[in-house]
C-alpha positions in Angstrom: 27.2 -4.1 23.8 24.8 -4.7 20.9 21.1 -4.7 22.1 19.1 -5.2 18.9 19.6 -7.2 15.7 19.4 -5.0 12.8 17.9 -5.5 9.4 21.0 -4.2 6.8 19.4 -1.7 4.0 21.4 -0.6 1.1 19.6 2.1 -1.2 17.2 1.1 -4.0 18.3 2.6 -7.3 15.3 4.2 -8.4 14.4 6.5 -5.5 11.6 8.4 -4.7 11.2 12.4 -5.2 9.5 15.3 -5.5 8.9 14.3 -9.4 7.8 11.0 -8.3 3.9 9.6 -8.6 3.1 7.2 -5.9 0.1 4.7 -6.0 0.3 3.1 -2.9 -2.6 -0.1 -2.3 -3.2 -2.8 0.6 -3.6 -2.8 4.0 -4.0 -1.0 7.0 -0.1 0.2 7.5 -0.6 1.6 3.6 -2.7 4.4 5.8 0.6 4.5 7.9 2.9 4.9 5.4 0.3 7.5 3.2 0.2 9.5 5.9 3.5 10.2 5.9 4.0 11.1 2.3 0.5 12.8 2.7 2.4 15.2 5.3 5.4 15.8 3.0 3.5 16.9 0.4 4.5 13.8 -1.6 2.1 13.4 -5.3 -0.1 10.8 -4.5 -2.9 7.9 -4.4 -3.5 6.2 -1.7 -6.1 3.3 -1.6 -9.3 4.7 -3.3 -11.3 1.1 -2.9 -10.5 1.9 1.0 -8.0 -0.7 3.0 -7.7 -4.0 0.8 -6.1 -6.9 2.5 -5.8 -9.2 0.5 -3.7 -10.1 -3.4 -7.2 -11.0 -5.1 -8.4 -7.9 -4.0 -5.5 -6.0 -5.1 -5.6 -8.0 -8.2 -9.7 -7.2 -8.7 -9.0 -3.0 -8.4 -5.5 -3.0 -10.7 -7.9 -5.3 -13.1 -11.4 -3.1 -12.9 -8.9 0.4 -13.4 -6.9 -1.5 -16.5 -10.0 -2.7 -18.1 -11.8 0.2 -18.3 -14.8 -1.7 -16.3 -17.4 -0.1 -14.2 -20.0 -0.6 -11.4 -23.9 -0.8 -11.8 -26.5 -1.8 -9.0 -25.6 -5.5 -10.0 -22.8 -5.5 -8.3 -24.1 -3.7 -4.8 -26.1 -4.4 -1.8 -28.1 -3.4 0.7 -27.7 -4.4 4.3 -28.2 -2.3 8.0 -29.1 1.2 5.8 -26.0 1.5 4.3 -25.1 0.1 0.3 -21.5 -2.2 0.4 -19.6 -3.2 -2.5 -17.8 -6.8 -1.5 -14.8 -5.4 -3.8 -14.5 -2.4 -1.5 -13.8 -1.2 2.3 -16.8 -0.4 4.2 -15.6 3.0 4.5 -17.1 3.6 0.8 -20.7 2.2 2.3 -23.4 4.8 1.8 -27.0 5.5 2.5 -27.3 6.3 -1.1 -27.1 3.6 -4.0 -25.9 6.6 -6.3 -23.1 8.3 -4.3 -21.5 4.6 -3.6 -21.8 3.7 -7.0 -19.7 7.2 -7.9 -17.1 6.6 -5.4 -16.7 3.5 -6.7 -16.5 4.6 -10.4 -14.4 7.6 -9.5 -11.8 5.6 -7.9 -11.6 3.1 -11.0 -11.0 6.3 -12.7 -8.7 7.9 -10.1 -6.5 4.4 -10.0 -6.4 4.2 -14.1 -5.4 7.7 -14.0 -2.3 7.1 -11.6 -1.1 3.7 -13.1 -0.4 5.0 -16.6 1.6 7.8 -14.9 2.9 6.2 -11.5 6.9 6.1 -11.0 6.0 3.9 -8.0 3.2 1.9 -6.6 3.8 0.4 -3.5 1.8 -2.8 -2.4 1.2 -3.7 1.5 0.0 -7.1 1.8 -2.0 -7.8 5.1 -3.1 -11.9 4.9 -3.6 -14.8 2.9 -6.5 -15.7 4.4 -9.5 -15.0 2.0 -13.4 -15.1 2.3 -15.6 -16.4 -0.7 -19.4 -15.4 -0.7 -21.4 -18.6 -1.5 -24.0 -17.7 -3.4 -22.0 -15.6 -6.0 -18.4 -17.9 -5.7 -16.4 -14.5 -5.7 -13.5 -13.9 -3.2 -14.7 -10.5 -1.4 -12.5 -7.4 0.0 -14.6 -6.7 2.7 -17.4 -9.0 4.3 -19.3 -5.9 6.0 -20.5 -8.0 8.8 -22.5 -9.9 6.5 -23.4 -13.4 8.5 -20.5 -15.5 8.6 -22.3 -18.8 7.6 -22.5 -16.8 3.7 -19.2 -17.3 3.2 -16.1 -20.3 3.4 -13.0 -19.3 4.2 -9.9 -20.6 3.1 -5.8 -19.6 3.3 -4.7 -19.1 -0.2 -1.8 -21.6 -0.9 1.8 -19.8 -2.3 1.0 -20.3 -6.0 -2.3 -18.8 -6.0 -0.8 -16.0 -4.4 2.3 -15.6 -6.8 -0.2 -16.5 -9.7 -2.4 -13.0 -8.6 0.5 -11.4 -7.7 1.9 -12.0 -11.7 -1.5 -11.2 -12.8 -1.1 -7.7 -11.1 2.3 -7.0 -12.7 1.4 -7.8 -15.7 -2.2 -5.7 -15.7 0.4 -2.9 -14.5 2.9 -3.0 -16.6 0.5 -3.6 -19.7 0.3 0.4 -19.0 3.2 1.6 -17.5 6.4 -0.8 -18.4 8.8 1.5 -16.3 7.0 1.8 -13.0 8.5 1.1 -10.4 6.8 -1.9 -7.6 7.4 -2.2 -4.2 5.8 -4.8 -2.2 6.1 -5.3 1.6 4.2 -7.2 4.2 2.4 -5.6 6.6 3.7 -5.7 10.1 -0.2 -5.7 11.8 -1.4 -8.7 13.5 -4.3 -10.5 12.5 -4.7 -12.0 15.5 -8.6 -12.7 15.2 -7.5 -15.7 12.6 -5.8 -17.0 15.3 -2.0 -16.5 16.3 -0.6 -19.8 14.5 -2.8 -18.7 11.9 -1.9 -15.5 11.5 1.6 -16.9 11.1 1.1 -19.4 8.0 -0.6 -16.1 6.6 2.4 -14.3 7.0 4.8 -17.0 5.6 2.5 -17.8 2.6 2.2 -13.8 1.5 6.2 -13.6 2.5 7.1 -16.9 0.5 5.2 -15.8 -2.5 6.9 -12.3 -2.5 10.2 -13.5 -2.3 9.1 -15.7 -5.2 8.2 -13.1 -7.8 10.7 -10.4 -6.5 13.9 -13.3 -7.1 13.0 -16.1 -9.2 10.9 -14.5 -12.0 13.7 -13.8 -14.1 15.5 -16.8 -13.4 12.2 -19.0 -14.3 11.5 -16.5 -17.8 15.1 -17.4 -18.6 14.6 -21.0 -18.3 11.8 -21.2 -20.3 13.5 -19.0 -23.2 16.0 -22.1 -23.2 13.1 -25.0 -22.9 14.2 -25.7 -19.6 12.6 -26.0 -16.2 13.0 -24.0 -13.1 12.8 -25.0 -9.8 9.0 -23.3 -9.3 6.6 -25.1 -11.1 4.7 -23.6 -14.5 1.6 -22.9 -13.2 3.1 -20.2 -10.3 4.5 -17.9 -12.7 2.7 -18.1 -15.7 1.5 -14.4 -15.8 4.9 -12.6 -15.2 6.4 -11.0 -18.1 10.0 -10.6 -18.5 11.0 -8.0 -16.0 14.0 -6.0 -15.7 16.7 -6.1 -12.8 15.5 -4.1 -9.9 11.8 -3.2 -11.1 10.4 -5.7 -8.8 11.4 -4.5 -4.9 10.8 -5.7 -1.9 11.0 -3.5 1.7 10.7 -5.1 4.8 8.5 -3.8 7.4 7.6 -7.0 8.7 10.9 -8.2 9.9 11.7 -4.7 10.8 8.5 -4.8 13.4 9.5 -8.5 14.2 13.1 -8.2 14.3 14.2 -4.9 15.7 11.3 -3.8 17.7 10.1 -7.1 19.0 8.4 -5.5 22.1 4.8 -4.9 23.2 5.5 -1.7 23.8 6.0 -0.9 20.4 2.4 -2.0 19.8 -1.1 0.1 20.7 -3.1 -0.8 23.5 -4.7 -4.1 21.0 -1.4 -5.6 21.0 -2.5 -5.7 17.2 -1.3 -2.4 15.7 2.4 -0.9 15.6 2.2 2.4 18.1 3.0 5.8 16.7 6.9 5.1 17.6 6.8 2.1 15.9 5.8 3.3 12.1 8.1 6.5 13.0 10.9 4.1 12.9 9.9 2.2 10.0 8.6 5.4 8.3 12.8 6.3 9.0 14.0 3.3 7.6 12.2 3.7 4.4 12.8 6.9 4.4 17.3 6.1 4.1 16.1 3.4 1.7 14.0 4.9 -0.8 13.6 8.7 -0.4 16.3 10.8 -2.5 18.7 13.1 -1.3 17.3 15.8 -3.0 13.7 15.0 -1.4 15.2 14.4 2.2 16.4 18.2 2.3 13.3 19.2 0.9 11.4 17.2 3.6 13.0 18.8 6.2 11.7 22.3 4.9 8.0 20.8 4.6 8.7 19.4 8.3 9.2 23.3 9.5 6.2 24.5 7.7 4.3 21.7 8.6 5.1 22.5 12.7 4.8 26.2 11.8 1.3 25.8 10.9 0.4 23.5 13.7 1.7 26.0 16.0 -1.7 27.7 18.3 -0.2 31.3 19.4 -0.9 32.4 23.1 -1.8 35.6 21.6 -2.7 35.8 17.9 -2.5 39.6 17.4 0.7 40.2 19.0 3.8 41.5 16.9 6.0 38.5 17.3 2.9 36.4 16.2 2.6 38.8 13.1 6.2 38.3 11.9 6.4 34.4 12.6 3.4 34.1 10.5 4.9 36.3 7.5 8.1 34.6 8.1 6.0 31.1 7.7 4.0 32.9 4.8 7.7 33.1 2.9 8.9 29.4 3.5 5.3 28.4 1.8 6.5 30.3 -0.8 10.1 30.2 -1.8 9.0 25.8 -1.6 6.4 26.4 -3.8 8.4 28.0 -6.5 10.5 25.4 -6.5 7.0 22.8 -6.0 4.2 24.9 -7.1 1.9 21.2 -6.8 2.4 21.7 -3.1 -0.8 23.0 -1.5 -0.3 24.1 2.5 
């Protein structure tokens, strides 16, 4: 008796290893998913702007790194003791002007740094639904409970989102025309733009995806021969000519929607996948994307990992003296083989 519809993987071609450089950008479940490669010991750089929800603000941090642009006190405020930057999470705020404006320089720097080297950057999008500050007419990352009535909000339609979505590639690959993109969707709710809303959110980020990922060639080809596609000009007019299997997509969405489509696979908000939940879809990225050679490796890291976690009953006992030299020489016969790994 079959209980649960399945979602059927294959594995991607260009997999992800111990060489590997990972930028990974977007949304709350890119914590999720950094966490885990944070644990194995995985090279990587994990949103420095803070969570970013949206493409445009995806777009704005890939553009600020590429460009070699900077931030001055122009482009801050001031507001309940703390500096914000509208491009940034509010975890960057700062009761100093000059330590925001370094974080926020640093991780220009820090994301320029990684593109031109990444093997992989991996994009969550979280919603469509965009807030543009009035007085300025710029679309914002964060609104840092500034008063609603400063801003309109507005759900960007599918081309606008493939159009920044094109823009991105192209910023990327302008410095790194071998990296590796995976986009997914991510599977948390945002259930305070309302439930039908979060929905047409969902479709419009998952529409536009499937768009660039399987119709980019077929549109540059058309054009080569002076013909039209079936997407209209306008959507894909940033997209350069990209090679089979560059552009991925991996689907956390439908895995949450599909296969664990059960409250209890949600925290207490009903909002968030629980612990077991991104477990699961940590395991089926894991048989999609991680190599063979890194999957033995992991499991290594994993014994280390629970080795140092482990709180003796009696620290200066004997048996506690040998497990912690045993420990002492799995750190390092992994570490000859990975010296970048730090425990």
């Amino acid at each position: 008796m079959k209980l649960q519809t399945q979602i059927p993987l294959k594995k991607a071609e260009n997999q992800i290893g111990y060489d590997s450089g990972l930028v990974l950008l977007g949304s709350c479940f890119v914590k999720n998913m950094g966490r885990k490669f944070e644990y194995f010991k995985f090279r990587q750089l994990q949103n420095p702007f803070g969570i970013l929800f949206h493409p445009l603000a995806i777009e704005q941090l890939i553009s600020g790194a590429i460009r070699d642009e900077s931030y001055s006190e122009t482009d801050i405020f001031y507001l309940n003791g703390l500096w914000h930057c509208f491009d940034a999470h509010s975890n960057l705020s700062d009761a100093s002007e000059d330590n925001l404006l370094k974080k926020l320089n640093d991780g220009l720097e820090a994301t320029r740094s990684k593109l031109d080297t990444a093997s992989h950057i991996i994009i969550t999008l979280g919603t469509a639904w965009v807030y543009q500050h009035s007085a300025s007419g710029g679309v914002v990352a964060n609104c840092h409970k500034v008063p609603q009535r400063e801003f309109s909000k507005e759900l960007m339609p599918i081309p606008e989102i493939v159009n920044s979505l094109g823009r991105t590639i192209k910023l990327v690959r302008s410095v790194n025309p071998s990296v590796q993109l995976i986009f997914t969707i991510s599977p948390v709710r945002h259930l305070k733009d309302g439930f039908v809303e979060n929905q047409w959110s969902k479709a419009h980020l998952i529409s536009a995806v499937q768009q660039i990922c399987h119709h980019s060639e077929e549109v540059m080809a058309d054009r080569a021969e002076g013909t039209d596609s079936n997407l209209t000009h306008s959507h894909l007019t940033d997209i350069r000519l990209i090679e089979n299997g560059q552009i991925s997509y991996f689907p956390s969405y439908e895995i949450m929607m599909d296969e664990l489509r059960d409250y209890r696979f949600y925290e207490r908000d009903m909002v968030h996948p629980n612990s077991i939940a991104i477990d699961y879809i940590w395991e089926k990225f894991k048989q999609t994307w991680i190599s063979e050679q890194a999957l033995t490796a992991m499991e290594k890291i994993d014994d280390i990992q629970k080795g140092l976690q482990h709180r003796p009953f009696n620290p200066g006992s004997e048996q506690h003296t040998k497990f912690r030299e045993a420990l002492e020489t799995k750190i390092a016969i992994i570490r000859q083989e990975y010296p970048f790994m730090d425990f």
